[in-house]
The first five atom37 places (N, CA, C, CB, O) and aatype in JSON, in Angstrom:
{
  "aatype": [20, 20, 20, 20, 20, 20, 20, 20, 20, 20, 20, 20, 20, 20, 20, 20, 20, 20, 20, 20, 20, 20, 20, 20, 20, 20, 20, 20, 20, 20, 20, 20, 20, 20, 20, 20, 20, 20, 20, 20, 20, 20, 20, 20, 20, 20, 20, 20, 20, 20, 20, 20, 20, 20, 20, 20, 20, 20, 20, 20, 20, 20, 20, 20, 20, 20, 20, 20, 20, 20, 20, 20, 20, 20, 20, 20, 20, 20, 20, 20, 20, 20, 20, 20, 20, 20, 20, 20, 20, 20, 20, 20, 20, 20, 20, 20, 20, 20, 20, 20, 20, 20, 20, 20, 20, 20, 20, 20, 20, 20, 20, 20, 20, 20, 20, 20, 20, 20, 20, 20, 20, 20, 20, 20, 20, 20, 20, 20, 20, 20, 20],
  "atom_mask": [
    [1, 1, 1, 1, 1],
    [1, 1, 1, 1, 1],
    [1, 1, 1, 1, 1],
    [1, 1, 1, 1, 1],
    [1, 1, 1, 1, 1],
    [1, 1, 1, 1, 1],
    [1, 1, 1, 1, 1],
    [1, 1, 1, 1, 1],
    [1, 1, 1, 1, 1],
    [1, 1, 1, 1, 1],
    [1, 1, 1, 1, 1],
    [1, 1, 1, 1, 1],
    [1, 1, 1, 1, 1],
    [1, 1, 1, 1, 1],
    [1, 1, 1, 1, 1],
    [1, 1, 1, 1, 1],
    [1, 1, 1, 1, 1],
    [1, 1, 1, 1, 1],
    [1, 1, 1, 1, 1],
    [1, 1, 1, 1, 1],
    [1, 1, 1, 1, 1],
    [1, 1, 1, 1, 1],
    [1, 1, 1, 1, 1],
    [1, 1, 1, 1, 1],
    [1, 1, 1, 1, 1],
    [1, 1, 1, 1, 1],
    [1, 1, 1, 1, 1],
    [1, 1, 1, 1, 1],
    [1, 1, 1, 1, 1],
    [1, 1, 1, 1, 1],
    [1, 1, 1, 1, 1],
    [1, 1, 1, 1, 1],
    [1, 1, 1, 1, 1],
    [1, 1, 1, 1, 1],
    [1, 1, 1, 1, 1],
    [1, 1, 1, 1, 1],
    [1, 1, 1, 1, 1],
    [1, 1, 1, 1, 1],
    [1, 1, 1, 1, 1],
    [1, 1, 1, 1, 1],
    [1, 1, 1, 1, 1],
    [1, 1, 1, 1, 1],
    [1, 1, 1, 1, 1],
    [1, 1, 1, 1, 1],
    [1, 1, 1, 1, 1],
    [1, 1, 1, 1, 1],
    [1, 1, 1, 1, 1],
    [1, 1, 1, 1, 1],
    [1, 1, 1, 1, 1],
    [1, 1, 1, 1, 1],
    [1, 1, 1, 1, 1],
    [1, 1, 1, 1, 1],
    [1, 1, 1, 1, 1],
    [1, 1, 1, 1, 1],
    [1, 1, 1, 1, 1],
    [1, 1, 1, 1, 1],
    [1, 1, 1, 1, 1],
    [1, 1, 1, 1, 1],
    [1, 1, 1, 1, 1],
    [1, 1, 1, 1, 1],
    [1, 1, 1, 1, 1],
    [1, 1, 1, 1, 1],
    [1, 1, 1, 1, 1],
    [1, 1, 1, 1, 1],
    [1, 1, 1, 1, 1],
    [1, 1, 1, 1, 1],
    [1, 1, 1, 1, 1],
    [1, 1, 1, 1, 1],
    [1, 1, 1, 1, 1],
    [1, 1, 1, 1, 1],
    [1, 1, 1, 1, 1],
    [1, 1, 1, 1, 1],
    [1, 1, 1, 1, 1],
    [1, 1, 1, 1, 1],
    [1, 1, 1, 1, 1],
    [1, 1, 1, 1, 1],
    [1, 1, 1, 1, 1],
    [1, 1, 1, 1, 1],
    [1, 1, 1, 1, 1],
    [1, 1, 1, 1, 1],
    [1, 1, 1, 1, 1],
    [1, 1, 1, 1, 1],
    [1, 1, 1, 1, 1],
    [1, 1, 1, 1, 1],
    [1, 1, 1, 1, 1],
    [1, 1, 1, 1, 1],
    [1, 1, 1, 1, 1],
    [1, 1, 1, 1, 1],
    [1, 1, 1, 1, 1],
    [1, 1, 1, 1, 1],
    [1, 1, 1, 1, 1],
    [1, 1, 1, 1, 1],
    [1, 1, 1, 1, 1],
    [1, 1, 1, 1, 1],
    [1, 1, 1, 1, 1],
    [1, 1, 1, 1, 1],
    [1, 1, 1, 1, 1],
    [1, 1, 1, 1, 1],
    [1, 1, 1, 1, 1],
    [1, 1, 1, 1, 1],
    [1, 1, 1, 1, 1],
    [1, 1, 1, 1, 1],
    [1, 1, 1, 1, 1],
    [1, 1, 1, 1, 1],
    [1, 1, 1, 1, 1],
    [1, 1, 1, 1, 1],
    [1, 1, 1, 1, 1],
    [1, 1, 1, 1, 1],
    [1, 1, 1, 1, 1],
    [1, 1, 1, 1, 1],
    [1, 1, 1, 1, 1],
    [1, 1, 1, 1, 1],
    [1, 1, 1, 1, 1],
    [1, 1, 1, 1, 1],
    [1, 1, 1, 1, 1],
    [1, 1, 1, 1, 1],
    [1, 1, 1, 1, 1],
    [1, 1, 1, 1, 1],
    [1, 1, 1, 1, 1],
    [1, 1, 1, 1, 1],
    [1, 1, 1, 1, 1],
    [1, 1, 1, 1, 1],
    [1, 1, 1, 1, 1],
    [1, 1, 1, 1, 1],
    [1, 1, 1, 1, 1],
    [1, 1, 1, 1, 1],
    [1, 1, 1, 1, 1],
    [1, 1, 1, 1, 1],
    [1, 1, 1, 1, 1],
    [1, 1, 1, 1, 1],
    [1, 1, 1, 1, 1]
  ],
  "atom_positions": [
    [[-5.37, -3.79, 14.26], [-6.01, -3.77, 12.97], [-5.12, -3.02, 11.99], [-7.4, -3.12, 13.06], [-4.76, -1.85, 12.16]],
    [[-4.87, -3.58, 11.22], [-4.5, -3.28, 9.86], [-4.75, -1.87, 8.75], [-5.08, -4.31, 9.34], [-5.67, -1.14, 9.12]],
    [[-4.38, -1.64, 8.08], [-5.38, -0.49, 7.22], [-5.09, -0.78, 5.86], [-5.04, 1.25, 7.51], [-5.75, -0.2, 4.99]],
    [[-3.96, -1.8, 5.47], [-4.39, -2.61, 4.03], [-5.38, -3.6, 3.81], [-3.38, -3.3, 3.56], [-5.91, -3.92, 4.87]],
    [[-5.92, -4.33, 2.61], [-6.57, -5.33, 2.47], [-6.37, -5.82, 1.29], [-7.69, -5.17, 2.72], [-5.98, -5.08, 0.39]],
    [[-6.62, -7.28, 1.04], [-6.74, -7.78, -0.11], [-7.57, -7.15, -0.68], [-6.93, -8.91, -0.16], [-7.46, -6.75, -1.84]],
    [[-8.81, -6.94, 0.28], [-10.19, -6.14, -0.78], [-9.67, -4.78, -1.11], [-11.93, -5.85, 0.13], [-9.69, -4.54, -2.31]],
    [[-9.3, -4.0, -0.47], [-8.81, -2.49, -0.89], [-7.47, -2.34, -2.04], [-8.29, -1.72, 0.62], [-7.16, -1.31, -2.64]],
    [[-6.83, -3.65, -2.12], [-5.74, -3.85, -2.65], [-6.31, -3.85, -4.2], [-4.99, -5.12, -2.05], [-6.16, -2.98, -5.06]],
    [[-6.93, -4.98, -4.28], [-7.88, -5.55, -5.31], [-8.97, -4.6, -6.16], [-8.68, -6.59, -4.55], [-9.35, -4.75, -7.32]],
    [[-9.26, -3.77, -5.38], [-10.17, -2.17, -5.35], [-9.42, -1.92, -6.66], [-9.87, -0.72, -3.79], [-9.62, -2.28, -7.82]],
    [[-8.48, -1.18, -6.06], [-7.34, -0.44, -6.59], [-6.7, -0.93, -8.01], [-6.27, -0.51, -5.53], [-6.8, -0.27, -9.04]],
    [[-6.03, -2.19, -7.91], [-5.78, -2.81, -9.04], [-5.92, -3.92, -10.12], [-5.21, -2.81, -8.87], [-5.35, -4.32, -11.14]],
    [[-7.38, -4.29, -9.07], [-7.92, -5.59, -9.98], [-7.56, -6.98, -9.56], [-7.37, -5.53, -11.44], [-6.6, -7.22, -8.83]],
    [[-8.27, -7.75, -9.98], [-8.16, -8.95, -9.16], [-7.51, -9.62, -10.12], [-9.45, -9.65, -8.6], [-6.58, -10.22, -9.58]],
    [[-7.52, -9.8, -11.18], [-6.55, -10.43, -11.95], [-5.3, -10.54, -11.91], [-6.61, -10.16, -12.8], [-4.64, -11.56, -12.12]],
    [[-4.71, -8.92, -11.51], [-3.55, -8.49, -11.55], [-2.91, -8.94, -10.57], [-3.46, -7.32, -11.65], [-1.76, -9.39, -10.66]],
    [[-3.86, -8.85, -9.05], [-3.21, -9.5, -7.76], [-3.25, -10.84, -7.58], [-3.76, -9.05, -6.6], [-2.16, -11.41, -7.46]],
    [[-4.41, -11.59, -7.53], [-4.55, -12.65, -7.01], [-4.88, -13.67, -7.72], [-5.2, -12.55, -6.21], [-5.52, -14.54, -7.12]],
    [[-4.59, -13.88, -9.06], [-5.12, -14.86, -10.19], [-3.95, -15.29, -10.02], [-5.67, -14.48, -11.72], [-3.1, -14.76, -9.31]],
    [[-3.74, -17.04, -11.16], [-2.91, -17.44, -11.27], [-1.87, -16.6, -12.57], [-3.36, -18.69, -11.28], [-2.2, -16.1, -13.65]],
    [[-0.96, -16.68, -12.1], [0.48, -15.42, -12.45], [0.42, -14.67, -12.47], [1.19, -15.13, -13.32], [1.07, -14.12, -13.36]],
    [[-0.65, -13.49, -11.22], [-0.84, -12.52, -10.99], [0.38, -12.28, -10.26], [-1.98, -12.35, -10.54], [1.27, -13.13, -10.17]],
    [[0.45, -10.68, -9.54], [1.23, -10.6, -8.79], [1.56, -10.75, -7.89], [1.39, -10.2, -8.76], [2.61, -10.17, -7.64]],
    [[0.96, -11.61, -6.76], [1.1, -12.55, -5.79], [1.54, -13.61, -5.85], [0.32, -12.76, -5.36], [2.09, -14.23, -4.94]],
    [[1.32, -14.0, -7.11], [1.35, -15.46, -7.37], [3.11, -15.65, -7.77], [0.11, -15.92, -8.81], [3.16, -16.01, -8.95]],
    [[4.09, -15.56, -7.38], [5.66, -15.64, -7.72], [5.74, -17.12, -8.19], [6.78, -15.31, -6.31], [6.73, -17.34, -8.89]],
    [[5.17, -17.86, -8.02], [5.68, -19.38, -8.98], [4.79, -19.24, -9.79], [5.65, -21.06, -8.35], [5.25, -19.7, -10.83]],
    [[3.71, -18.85, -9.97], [2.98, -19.3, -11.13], [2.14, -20.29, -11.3], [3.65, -19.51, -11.89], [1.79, -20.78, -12.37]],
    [[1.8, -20.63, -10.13], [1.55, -21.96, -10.04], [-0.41, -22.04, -9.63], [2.78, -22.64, -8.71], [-1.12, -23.02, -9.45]],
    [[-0.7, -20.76, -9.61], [-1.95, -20.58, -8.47], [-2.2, -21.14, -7.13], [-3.03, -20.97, -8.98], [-3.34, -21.43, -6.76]],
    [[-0.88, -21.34, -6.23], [-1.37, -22.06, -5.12], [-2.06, -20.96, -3.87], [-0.04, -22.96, -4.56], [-1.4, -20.12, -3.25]],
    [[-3.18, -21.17, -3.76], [-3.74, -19.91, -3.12], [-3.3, -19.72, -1.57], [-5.35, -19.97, -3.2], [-3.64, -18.76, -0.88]],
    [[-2.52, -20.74, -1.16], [-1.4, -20.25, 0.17], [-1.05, -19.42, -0.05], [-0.25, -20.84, 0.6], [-1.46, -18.32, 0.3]],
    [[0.09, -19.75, -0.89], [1.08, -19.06, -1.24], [0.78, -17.54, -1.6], [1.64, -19.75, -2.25], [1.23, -16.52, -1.08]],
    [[-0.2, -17.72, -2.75], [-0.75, -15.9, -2.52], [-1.33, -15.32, -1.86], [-1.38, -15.31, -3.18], [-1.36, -14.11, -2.05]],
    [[-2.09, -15.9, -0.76], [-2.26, -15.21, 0.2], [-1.45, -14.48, 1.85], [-3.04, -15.84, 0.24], [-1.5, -13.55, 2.66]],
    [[-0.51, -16.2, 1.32], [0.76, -15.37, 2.6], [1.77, -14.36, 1.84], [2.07, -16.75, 3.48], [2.62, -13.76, 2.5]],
    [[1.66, -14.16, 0.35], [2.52, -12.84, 0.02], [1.54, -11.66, 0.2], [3.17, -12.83, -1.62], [1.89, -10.65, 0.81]],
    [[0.13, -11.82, -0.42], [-0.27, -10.67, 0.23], [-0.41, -10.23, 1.94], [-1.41, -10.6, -0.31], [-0.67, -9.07, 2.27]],
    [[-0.23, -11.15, 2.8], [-0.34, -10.57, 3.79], [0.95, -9.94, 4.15], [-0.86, -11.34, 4.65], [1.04, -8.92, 4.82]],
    [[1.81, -10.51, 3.73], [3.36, -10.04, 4.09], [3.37, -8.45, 3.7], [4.68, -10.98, 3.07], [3.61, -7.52, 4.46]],
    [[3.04, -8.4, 2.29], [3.16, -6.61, 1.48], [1.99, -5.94, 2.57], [2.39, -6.42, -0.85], [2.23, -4.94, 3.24]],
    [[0.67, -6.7, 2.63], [0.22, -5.83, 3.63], [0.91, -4.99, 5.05], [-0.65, -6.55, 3.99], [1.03, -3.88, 5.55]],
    [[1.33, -6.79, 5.31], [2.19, -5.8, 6.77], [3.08, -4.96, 6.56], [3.04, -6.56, 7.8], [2.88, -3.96, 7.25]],
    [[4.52, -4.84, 5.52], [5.28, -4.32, 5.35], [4.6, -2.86, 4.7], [6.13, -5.16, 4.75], [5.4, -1.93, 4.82]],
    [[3.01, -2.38, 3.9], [2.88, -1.49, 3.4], [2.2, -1.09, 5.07], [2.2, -1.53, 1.89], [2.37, 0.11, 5.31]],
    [[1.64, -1.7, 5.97], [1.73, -0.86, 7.28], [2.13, -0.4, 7.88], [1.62, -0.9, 7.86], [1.56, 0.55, 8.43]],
    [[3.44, -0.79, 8.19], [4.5, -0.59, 8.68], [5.25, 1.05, 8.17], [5.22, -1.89, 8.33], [5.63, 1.95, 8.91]],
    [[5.27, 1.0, 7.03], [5.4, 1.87, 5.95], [4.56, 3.42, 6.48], [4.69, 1.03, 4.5], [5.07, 4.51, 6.74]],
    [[3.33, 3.06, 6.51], [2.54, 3.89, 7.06], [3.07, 4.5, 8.26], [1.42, 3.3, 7.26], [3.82, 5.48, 8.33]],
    [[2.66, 3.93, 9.02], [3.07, 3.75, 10.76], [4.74, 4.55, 10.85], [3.21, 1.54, 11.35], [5.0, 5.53, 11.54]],
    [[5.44, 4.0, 10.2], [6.59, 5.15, 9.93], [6.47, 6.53, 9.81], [7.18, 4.94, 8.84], [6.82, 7.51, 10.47]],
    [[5.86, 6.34, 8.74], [5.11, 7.46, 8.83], [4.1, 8.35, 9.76], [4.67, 7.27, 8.1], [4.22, 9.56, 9.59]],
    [[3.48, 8.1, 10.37], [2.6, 8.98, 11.28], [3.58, 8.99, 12.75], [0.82, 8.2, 11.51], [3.34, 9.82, 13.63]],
    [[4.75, 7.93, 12.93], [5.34, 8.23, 13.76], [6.36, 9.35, 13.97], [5.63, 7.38, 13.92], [6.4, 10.05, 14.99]],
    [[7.08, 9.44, 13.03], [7.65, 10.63, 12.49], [6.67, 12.25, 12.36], [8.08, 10.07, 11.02], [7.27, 13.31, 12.5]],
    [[5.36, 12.21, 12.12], [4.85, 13.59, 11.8], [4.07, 13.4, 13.31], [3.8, 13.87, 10.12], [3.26, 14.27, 13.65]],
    [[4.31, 12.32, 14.13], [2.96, 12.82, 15.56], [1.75, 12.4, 15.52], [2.49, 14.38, 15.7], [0.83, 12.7, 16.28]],
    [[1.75, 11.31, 14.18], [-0.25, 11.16, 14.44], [0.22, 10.17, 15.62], [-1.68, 10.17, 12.76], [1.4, 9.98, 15.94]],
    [[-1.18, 9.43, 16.35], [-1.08, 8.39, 17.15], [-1.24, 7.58, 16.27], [-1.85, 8.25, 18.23], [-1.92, 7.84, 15.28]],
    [[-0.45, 6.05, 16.52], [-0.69, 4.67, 15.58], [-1.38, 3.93, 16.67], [0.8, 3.75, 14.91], [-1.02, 4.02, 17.84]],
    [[-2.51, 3.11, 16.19], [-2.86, 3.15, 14.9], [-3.69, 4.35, 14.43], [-3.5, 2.0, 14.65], [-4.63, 4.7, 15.13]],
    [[-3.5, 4.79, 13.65], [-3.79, 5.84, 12.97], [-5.58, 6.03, 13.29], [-3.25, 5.57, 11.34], [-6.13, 5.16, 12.62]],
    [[-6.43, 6.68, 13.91], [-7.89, 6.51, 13.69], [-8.6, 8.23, 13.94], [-8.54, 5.18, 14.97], [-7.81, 8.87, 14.63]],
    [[-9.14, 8.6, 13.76], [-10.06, 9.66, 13.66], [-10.74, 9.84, 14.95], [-11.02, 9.42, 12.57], [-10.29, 9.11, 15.84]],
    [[-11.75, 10.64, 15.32], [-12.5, 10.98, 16.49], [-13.76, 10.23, 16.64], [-12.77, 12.37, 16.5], [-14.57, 10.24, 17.56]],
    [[-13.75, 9.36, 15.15], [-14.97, 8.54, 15.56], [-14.47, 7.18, 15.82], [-16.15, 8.51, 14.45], [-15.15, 6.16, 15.97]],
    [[-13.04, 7.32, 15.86], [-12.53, 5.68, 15.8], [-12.28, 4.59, 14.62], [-13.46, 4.99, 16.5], [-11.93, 3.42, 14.62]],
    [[-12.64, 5.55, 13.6], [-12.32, 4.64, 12.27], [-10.59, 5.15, 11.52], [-13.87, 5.04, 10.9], [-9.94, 6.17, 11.72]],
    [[-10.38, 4.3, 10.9], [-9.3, 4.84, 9.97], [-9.37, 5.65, 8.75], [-8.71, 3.91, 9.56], [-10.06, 5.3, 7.79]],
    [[-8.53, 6.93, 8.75], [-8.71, 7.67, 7.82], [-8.95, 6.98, 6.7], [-7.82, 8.44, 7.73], [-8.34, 5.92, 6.6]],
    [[-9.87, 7.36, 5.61], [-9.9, 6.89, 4.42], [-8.32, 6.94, 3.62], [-11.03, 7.71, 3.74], [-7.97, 6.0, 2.91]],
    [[-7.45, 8.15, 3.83], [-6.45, 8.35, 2.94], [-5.34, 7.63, 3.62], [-6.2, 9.82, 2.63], [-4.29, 7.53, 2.99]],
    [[-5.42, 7.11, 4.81], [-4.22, 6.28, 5.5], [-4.71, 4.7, 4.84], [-4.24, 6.4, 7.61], [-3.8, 3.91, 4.57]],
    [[-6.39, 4.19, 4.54], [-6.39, 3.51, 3.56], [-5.69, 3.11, 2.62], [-6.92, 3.75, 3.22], [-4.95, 2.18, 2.31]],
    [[-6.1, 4.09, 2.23], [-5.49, 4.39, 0.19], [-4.27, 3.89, 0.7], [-5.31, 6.46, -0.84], [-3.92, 2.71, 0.83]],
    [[-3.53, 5.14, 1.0], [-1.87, 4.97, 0.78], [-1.62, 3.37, 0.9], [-0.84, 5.89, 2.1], [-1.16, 2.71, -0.02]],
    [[-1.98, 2.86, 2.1], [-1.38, 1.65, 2.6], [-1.74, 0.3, 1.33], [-2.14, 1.36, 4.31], [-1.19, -0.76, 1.02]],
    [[-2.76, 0.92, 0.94], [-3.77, -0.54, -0.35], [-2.4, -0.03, -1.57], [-6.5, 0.1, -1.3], [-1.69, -0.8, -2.24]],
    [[-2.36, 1.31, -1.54], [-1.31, 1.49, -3.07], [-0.3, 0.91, -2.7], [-0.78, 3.03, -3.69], [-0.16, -0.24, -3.12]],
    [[0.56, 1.38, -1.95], [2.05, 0.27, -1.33], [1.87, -0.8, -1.33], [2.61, 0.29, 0.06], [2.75, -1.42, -1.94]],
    [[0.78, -1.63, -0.74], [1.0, -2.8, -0.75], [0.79, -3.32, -2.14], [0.31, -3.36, 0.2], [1.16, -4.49, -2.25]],
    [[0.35, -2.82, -3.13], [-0.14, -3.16, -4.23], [1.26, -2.89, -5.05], [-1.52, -2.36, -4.6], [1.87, -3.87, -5.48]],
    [[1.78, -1.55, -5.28], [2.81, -1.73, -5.8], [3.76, -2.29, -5.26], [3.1, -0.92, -6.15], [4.7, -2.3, -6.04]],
    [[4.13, -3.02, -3.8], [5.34, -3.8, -3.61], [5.1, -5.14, -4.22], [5.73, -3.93, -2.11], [5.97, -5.86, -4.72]],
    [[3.84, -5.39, -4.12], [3.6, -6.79, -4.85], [3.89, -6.72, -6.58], [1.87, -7.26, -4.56], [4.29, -7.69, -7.24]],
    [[3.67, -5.73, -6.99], [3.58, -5.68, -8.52], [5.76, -5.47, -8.92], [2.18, -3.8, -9.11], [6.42, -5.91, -9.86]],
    [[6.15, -4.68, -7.77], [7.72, -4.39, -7.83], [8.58, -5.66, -8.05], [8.24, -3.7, -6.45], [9.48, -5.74, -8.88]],
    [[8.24, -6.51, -7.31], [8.97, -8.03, -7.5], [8.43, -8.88, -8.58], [8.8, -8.95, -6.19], [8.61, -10.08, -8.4]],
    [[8.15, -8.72, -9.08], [7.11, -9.48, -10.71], [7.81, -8.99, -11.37], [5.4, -9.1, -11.3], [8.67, -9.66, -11.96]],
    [[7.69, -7.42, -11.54], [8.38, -7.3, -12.27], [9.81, -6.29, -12.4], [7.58, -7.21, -12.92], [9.74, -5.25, -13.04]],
    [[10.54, -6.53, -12.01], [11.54, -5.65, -11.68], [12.12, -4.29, -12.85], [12.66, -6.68, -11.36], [12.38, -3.13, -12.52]],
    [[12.19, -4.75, -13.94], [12.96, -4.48, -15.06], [11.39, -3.0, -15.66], [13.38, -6.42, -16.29], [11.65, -1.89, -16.13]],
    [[10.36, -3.39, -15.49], [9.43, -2.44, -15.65], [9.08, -1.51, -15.25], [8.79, -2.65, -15.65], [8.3, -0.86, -15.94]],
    [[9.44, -1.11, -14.17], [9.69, 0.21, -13.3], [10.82, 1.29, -13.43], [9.85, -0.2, -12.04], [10.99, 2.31, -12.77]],
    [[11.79, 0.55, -14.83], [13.27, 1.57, -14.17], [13.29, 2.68, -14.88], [14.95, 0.92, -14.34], [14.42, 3.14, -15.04]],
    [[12.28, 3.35, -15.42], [12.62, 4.91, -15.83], [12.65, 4.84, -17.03], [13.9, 5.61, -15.38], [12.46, 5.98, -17.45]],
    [[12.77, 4.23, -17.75], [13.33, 4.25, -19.03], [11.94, 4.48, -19.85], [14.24, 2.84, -19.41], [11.8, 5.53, -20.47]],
    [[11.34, 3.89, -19.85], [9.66, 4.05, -20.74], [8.48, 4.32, -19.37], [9.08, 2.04, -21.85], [8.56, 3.58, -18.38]],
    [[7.58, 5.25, -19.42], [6.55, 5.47, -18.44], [6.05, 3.99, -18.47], [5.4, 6.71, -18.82], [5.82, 3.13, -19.32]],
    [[6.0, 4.14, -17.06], [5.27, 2.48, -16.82], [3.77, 3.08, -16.62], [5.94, 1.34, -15.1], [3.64, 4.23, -16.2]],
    [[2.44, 2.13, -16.98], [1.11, 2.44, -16.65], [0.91, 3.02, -14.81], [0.25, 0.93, -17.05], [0.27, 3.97, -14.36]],
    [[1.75, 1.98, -14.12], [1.83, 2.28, -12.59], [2.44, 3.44, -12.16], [2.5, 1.28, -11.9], [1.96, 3.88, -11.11]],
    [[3.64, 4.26, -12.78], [4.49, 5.0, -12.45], [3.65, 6.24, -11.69], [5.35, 5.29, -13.64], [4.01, 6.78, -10.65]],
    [[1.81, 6.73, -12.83], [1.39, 7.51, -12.06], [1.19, 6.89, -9.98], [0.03, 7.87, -12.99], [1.42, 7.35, -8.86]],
    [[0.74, 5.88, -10.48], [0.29, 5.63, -9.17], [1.39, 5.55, -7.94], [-0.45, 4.36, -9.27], [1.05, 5.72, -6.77]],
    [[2.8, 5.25, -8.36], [4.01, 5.34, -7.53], [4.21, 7.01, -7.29], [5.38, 4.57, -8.35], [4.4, 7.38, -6.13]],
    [[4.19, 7.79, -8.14], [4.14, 8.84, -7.89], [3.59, 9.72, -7.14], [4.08, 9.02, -8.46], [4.07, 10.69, -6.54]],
    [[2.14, 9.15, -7.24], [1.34, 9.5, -6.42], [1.39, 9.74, -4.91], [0.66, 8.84, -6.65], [1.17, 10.62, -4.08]],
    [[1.82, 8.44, -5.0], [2.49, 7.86, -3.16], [3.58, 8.44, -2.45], [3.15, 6.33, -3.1], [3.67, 8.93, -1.33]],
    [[4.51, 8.24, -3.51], [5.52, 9.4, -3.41], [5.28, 10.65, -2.67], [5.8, 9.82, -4.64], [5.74, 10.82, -1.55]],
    [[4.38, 11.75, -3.44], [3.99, 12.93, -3.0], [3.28, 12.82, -2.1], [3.51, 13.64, -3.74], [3.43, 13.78, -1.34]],
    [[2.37, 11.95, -1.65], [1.28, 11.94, -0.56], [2.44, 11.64, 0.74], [-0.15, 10.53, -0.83], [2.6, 12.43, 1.67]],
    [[3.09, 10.56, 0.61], [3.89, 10.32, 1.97], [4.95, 11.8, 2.28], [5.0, 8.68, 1.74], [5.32, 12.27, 3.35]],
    [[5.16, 12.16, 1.16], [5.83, 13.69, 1.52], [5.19, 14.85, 2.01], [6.36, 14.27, 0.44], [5.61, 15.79, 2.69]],
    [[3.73, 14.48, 1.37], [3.17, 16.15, 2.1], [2.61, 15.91, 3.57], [1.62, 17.0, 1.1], [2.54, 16.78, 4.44]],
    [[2.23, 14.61, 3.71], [2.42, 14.03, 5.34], [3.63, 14.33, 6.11], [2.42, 12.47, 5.4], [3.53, 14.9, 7.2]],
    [[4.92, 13.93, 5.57], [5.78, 13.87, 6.0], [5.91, 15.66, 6.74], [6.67, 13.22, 4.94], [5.88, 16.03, 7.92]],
    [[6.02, 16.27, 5.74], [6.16, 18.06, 5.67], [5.11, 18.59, 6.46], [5.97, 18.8, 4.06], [5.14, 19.79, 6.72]],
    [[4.01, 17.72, 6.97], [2.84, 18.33, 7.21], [1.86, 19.91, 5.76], [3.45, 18.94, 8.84], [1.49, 21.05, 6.05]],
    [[1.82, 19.32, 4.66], [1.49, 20.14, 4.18], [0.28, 19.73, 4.1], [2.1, 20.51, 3.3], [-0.64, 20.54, 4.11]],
    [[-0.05, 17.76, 3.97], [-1.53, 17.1, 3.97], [-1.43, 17.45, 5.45], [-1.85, 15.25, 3.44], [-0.45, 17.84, 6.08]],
    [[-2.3, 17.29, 5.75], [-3.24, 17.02, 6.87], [-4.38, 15.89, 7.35], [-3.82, 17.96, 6.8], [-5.55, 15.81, 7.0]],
    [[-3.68, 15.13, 8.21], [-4.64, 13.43, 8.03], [-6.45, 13.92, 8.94], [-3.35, 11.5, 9.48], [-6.41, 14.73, 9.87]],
    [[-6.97, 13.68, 8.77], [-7.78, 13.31, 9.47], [-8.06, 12.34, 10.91], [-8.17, 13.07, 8.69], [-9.06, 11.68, 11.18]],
    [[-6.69, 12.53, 11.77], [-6.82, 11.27, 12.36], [-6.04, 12.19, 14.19], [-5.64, 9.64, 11.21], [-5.72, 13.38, 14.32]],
    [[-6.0, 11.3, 15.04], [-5.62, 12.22, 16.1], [-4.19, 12.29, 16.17], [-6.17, 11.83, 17.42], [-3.51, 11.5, 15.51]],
    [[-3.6, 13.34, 17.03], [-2.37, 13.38, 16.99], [-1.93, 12.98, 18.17], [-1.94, 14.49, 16.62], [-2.82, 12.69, 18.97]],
    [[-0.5, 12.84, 18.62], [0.16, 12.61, 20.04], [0.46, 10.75, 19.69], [-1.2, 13.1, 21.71], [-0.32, 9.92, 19.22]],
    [[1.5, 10.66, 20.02], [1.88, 9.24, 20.0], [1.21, 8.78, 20.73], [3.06, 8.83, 20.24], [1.27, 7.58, 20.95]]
  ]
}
């Protein structure tokens, strides 16, 4: 099991933005709803993966789950924001580069610091440890 989703993705940044026609899934433009759905699953896997790097490196066990067996809410998040901004990164390339605050930049930032204070152990997941 997974810990991105279209629905958590969509949560996060709207359905227009992801999955409409010339949303950010949509790379031709065309609305073919294959097609956006096999890019979102792709950013999903790759924003898991992402994760999973992550908890492998600090010691959680993957897949990542808690003492009741669910997935942390914040191993959620992270994974719905990545996958959300890798999809939004290839749309648009030229809008991210520093030069003018992008609306998203908080939210890259965000991610940024969260995968670091994991990384550092300064967060603390909610989830068990030991590979």
């Amino acid at each position: 099991m997974g810990y991105a989703s279209t629905t958590g993705i969509t949560d996060i940044f709207g359905v227009h933005n992801v999955t409409a026609t010339g949303g950010w899934a949509d790379m031709d433009g065309d609305g073919d709803t294959g097609n956006i759905a096999a890019r979102i699953a792709r950013m999903i896997l790759v924003a898991d993966a992402r994760v999973n790097d992550l908890l492998r490196v600090t010691g959680y066990k993957r897949p990542a789950q808690n003492t009741a067996g669910n997935t942390p809410t914040t191993v959620e998040d992270l994974a719905n924001r990545i996958a959300g901004l890798l999809l939004y990164q290839f749309t648009a390339m030229d809008d991210m580069d520093g030069n003018i605050p992008h609306p998203l930049q908080a939210i890259k930032n965000e991610v940024d610091q969260m995968m670091e204070e994991i990384r550092t152990q300064k967060k603390r997941l909610d989830a068990i440890q030991g590979a």
